[in-house]
C-alpha positions as CSV (number, residue, x, y, z in Angstrom):
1,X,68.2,77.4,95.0
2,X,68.1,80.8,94.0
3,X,71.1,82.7,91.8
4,X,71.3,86.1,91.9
5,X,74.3,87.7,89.8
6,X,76.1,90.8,91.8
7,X,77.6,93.6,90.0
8,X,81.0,92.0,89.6
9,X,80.5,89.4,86.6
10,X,80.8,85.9,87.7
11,X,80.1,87.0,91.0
12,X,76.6,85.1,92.5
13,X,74.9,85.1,95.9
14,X,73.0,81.8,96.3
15,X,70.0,81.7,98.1
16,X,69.2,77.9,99.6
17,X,65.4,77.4,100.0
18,X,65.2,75.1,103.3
19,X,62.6,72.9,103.9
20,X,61.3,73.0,107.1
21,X,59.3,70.7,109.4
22,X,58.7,69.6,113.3
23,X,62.6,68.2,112.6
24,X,64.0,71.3,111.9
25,X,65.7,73.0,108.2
26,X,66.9,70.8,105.1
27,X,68.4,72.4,102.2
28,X,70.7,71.6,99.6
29,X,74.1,73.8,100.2
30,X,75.6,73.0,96.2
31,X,73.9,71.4,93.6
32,X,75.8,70.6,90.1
33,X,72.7,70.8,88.1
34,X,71.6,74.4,89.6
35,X,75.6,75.7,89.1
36,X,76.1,74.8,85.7
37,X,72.6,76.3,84.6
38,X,74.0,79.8,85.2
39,X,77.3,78.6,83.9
40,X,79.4,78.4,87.5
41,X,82.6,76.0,88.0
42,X,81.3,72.7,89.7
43,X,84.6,70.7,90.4
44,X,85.7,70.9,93.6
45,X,89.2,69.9,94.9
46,X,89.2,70.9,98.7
47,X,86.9,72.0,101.1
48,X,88.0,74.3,103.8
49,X,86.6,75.4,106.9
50,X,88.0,78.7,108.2
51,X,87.0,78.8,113.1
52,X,87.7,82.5,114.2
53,X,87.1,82.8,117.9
54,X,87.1,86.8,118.3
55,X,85.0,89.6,116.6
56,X,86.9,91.3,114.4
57,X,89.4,88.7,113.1
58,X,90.1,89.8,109.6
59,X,91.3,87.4,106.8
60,X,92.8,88.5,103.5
61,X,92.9,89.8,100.8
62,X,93.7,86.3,99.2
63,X,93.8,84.8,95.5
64,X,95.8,82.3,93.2
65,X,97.3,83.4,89.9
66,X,97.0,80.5,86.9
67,X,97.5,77.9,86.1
68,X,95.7,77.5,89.8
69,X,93.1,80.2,90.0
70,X,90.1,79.3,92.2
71,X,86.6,79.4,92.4
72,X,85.7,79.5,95.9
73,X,81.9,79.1,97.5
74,X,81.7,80.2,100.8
75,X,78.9,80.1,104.0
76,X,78.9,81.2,107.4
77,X,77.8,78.6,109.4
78,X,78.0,80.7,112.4
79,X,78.8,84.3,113.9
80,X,78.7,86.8,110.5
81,X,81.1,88.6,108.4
82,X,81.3,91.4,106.4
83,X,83.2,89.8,103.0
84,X,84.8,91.6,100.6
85,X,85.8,91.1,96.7
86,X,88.1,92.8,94.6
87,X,87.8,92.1,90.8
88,X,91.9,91.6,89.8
89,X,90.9,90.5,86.5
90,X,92.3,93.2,83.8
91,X,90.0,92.2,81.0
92,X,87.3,92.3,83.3
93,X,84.6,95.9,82.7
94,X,84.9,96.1,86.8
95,X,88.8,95.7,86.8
96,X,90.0,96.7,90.6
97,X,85.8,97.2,91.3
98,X,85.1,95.9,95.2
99,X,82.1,94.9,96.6
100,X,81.0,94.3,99.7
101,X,78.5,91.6,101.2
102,X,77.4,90.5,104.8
103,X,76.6,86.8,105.5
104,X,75.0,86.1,108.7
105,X,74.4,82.3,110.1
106,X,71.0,80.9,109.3
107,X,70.2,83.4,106.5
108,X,70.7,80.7,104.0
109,X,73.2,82.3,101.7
110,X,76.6,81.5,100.4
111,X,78.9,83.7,97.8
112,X,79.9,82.3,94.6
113,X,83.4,84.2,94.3
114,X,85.1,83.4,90.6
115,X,88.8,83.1,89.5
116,X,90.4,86.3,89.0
117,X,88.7,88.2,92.4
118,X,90.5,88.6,95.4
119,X,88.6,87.8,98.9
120,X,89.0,88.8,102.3
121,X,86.3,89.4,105.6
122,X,86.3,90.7,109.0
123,X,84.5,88.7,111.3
124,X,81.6,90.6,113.2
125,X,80.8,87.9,116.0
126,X,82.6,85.6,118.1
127,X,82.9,81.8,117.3
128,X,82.6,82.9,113.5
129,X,82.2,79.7,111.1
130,X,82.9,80.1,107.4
131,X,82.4,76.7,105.2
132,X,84.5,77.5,101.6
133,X,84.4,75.0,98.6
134,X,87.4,75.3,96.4
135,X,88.0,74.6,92.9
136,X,91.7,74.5,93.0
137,X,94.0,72.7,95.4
138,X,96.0,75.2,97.9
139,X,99.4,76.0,95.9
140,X,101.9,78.2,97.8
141,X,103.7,79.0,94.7
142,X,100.7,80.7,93.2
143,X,99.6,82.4,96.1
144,X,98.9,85.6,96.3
145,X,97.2,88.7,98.6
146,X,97.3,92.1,99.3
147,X,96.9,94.3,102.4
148,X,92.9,95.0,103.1
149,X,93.3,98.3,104.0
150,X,95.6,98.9,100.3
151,X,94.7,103.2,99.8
152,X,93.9,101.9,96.0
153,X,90.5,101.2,97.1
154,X,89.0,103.1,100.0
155,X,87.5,99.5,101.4
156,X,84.8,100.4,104.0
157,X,85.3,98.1,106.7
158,X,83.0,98.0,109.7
159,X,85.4,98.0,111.9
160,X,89.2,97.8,111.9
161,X,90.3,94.5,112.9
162,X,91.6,93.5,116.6
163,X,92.8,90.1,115.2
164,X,94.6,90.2,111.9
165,X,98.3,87.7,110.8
166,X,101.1,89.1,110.6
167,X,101.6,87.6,107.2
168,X,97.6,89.3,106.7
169,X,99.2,92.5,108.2
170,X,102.2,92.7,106.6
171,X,101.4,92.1,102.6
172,X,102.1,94.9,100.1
173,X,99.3,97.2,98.4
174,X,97.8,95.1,95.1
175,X,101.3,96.0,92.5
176,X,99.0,97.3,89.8
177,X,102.2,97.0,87.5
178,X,101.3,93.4,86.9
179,X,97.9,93.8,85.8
180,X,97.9,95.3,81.9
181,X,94.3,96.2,80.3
């Protein structure tokens, strides 16, 4: 496996180095050994897997505060979707920083997305497949999001989305009041 660290701290793309032979692709999709070499969370409580049916289904902008903030590692196992992170931690050098990154099926990559950053994706293909591993059980009372189209950070989606919850739809822009430097 391959680590490369993105611009957001903490933030990884993993490349998986398949073997391949007349039976097809092998490759390790987590490894506790390789994640704690470059210091990642290895525990995982739940794993989730997220079907979308249409292009264009958008998910997010989705986090928990403490004491359940969450690690997440997600794949697409099929379709591809343009994912974006939002660094919501206020010690962090890229406070309110976003990034953006594309995962496609079959290019072997997942997203190593830590505590603290926020996470939402549009699909860009039908029958979209996203795999997540979670460090932190689901808990409603520390759940948070904010809208994905919030004017506090100009996101440059691909697309706007044609399948989107209302619950997606309707949450408020990121209250900066809560986050003090």
């Amino acid at each position: 496996m391959k680590f490369y660290e993105q611009e957001i701290k903490g933030l990884w793309l993993i490349e998986a180095e398949p073997v391949i032979d007349a039976r097809g692709a092998f490759r390790r999709h987590f490894c506790q050994k390789e994640y704690e070499k470059y210091g990642l969370q290895t525990e995982i409580a739940q794993t989730n897997i997220s079907e979308n049916p249409k292009k264009y289904t958008l998910r997010g902008f989705h986090y928990q505060v403490n004491p359940f903030e969450e690690n997440k590692t997600l794949t697409c196992l099929q379709g591809s979707l343009y994912d974006v992170i939002v660094d919501i931690r206020p010690d962090s050098k890229t406070f309110l920083k976003w990034i953006s990154i594309e995962l496609v099926a079959g290019d072997n990559l997942s997203l190593y997305i830590p505590a603290g950053c926020a996470n939402s994706y549009l699909t860009l293909e039908d029958s979209t497949v996203i795999l997540y591993y979670m460090s932190e059980f689901y808990a409603p009372d520390s759940y948070r999001g904010f809208r994905y189209n919030d004017p506090s950070f100009s996101i440059n989606w691909p697309s706007e989305p044609e399948v989107i919850s209302s619950k997606d739809q309707n949450f408020p822009d990121l209250d900066l009041r809560n986050f003090n430097k």
